[in-house]
NULOLUM-649753 format. One record per atom (N, C-alpha, C): residue number from 1; atom name; residue in three letters; x, y, z negated. Coordinates in Angstrom, 1 decimal, always signed. Example, Ala and Ser with C-alpha at 12.3 -4.5 7.8 and 13.67 -1.06 7.14 Angstrom:
i / at / aa / x / y / z
1 / N / ala / +13.2 / -5.7 / -7.8
1 / CA / ala / +12.3 / -4.5 / -7.8
1 / C / ala / +13.2 / -3.3 / -7.8
2 / N / ser / +12.8 / -2.2 / -7.1
2 / CA / ser / +13.7 / -1.1 / -7.1
2 / C / ser / +12.9 / +0.0 / -7.9
This chain:
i / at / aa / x / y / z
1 / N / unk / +33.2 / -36.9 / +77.2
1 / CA / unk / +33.5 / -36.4 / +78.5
1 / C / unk / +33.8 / -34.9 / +78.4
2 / N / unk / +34.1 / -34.4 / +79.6
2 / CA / unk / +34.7 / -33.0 / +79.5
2 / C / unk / +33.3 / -32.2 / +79.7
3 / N / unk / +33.4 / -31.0 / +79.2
3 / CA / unk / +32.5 / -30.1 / +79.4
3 / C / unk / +31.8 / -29.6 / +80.9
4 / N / unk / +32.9 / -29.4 / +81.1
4 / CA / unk / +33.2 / -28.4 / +82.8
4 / C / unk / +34.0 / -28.9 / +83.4
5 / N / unk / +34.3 / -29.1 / +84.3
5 / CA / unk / +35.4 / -28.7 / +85.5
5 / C / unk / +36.3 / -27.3 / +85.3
6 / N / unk / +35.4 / -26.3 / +85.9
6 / CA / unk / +35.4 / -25.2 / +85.8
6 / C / unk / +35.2 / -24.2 / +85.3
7 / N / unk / +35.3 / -23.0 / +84.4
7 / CA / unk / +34.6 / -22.2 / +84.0
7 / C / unk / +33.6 / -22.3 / +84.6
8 / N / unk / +32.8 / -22.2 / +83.2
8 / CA / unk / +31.4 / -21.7 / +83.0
8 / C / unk / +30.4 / -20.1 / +83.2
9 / N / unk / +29.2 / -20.3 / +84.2
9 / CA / unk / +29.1 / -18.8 / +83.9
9 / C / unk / +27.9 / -19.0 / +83.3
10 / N / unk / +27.5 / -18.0 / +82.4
10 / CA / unk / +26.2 / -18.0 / +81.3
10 / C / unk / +25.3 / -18.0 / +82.1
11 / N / unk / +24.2 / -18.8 / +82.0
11 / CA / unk / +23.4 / -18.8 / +83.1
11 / C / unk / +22.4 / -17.9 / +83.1
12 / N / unk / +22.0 / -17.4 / +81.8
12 / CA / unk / +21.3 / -16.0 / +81.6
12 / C / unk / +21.4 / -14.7 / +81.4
13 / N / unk / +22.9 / -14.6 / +81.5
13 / CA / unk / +23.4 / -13.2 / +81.9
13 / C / unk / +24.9 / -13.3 / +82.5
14 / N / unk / +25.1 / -14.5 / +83.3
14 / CA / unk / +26.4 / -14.2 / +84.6
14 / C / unk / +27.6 / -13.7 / +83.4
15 / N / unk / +27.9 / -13.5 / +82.5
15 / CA / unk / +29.0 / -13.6 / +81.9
15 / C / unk / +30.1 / -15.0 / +81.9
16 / N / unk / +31.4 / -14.3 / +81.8
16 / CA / unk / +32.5 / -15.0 / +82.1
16 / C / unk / +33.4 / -15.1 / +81.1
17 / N / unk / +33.4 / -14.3 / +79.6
17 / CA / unk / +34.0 / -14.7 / +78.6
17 / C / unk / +34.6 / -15.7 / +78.0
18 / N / unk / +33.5 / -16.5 / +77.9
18 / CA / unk / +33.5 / -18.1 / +77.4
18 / C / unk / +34.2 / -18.7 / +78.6
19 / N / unk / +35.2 / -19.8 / +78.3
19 / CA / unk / +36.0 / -20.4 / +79.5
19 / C / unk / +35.9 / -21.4 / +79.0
20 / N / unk / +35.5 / -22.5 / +79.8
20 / CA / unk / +35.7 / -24.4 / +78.5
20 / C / unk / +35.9 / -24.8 / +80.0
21 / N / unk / +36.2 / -24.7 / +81.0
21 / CA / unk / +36.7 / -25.7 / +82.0
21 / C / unk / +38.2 / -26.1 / +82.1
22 / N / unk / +38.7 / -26.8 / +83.0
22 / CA / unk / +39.8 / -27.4 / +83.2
22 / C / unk / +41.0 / -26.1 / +84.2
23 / N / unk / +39.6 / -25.5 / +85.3
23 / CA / unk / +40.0 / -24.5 / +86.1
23 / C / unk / +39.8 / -23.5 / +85.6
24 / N / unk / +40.8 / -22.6 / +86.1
24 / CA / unk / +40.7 / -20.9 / +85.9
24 / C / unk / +39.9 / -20.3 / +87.1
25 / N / unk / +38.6 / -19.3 / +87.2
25 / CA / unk / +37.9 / -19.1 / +87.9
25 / C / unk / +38.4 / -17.5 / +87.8
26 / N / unk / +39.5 / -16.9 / +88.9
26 / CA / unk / +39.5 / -15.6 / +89.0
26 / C / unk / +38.1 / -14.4 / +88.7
27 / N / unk / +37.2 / -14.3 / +87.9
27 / CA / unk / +36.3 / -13.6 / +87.8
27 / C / unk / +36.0 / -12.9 / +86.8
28 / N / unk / +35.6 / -11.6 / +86.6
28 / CA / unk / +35.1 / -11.4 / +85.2
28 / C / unk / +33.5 / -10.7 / +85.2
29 / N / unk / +33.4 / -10.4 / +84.2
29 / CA / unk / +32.1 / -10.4 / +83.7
29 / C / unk / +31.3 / -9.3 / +84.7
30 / N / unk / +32.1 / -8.8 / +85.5
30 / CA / unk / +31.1 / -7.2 / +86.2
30 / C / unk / +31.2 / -8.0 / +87.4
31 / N / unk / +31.7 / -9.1 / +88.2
31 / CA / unk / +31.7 / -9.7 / +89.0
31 / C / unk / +32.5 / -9.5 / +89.9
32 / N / unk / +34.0 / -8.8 / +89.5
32 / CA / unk / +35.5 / -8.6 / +90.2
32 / C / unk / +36.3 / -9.9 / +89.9
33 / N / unk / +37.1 / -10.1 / +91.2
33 / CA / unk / +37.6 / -11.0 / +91.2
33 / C / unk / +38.0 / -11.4 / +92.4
34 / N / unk / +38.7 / -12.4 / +92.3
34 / CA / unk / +38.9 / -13.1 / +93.9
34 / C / unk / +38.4 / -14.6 / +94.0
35 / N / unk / +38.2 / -14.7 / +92.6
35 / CA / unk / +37.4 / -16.8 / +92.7
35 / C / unk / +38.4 / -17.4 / +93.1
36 / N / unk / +39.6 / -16.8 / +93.6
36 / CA / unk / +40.6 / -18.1 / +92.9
36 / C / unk / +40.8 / -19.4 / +92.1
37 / N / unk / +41.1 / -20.4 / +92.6
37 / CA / unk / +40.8 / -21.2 / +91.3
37 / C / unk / +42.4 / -21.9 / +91.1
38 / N / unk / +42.6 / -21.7 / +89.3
38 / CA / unk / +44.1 / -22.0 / +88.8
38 / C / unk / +44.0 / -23.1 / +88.0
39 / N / unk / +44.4 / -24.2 / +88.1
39 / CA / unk / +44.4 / -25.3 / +87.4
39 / C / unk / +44.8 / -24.9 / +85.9
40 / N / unk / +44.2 / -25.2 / +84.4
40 / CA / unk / +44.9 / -24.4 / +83.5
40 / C / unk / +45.4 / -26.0 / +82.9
41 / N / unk / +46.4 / -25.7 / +81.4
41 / CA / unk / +47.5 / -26.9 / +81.1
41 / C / unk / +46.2 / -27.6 / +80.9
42 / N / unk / +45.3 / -28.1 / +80.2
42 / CA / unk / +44.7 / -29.1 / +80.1
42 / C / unk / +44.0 / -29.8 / +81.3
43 / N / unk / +44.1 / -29.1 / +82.5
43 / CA / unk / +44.0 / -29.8 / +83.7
43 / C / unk / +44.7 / -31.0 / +84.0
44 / N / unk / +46.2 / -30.6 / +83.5
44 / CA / unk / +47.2 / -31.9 / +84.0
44 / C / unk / +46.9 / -32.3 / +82.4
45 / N / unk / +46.8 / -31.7 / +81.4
45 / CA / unk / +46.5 / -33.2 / +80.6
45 / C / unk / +45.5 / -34.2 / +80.8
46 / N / unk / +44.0 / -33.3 / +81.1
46 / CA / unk / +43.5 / -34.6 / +82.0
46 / C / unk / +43.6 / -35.1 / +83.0
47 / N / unk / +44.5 / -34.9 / +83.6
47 / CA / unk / +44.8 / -35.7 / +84.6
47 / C / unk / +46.0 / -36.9 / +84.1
48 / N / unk / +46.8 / -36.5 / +83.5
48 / CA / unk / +47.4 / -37.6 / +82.7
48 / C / unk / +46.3 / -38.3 / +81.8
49 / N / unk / +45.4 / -38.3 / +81.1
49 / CA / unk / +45.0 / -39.2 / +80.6
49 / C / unk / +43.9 / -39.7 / +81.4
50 / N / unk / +43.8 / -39.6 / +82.5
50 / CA / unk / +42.9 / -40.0 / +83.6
50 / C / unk / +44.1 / -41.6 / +83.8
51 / N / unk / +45.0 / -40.7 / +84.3
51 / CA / unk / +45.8 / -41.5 / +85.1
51 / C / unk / +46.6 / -42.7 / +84.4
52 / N / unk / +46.6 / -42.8 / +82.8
52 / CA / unk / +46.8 / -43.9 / +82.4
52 / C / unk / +46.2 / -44.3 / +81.3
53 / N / unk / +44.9 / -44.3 / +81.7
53 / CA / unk / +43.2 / -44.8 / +81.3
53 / C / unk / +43.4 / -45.0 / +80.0
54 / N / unk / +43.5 / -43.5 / +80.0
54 / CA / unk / +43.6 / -43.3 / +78.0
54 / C / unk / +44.7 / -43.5 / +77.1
55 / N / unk / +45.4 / -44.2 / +77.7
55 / CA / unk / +46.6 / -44.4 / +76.9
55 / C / unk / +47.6 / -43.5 / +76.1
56 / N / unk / +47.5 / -42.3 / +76.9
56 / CA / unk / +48.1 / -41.0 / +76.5
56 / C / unk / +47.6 / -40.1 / +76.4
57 / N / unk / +47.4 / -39.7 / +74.8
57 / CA / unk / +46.4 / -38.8 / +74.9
57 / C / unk / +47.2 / -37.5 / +74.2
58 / N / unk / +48.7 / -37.3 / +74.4
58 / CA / unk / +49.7 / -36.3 / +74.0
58 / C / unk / +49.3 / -35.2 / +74.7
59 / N / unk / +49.4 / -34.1 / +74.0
59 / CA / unk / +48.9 / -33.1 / +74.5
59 / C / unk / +50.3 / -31.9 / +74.8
């Protein structure tokens, strides 16, 4: 299964460095930003391999 959805924030010090979601979370580590959220390419890859239930797993 996927990690995240979304970026991840460190839960014990709110850092934003580390990214392993599907979404891009407009934020960085001092807590500027706008929280925009940007689908990144492996979003539509999983959604292509959602969408034909594994069959395609081209990246």
């Amino acid at each position: 299964t996927a990690w995240g959805c979304m970026d991840l924030v460190a839960a014990g010090s709110g850092e934003m460095k580390k990214r392993y979601g599907f979404i891009y979370v407009d934020r960085d580590n001092r807590g500027n930003g706008t929280l925009d959220r940007t689908p990144k390419d492996s979003f539509y890859w999983y959604q292509k391999v959602i969408q034909t239930n594994g069959e395609d797993l081209s990246y």
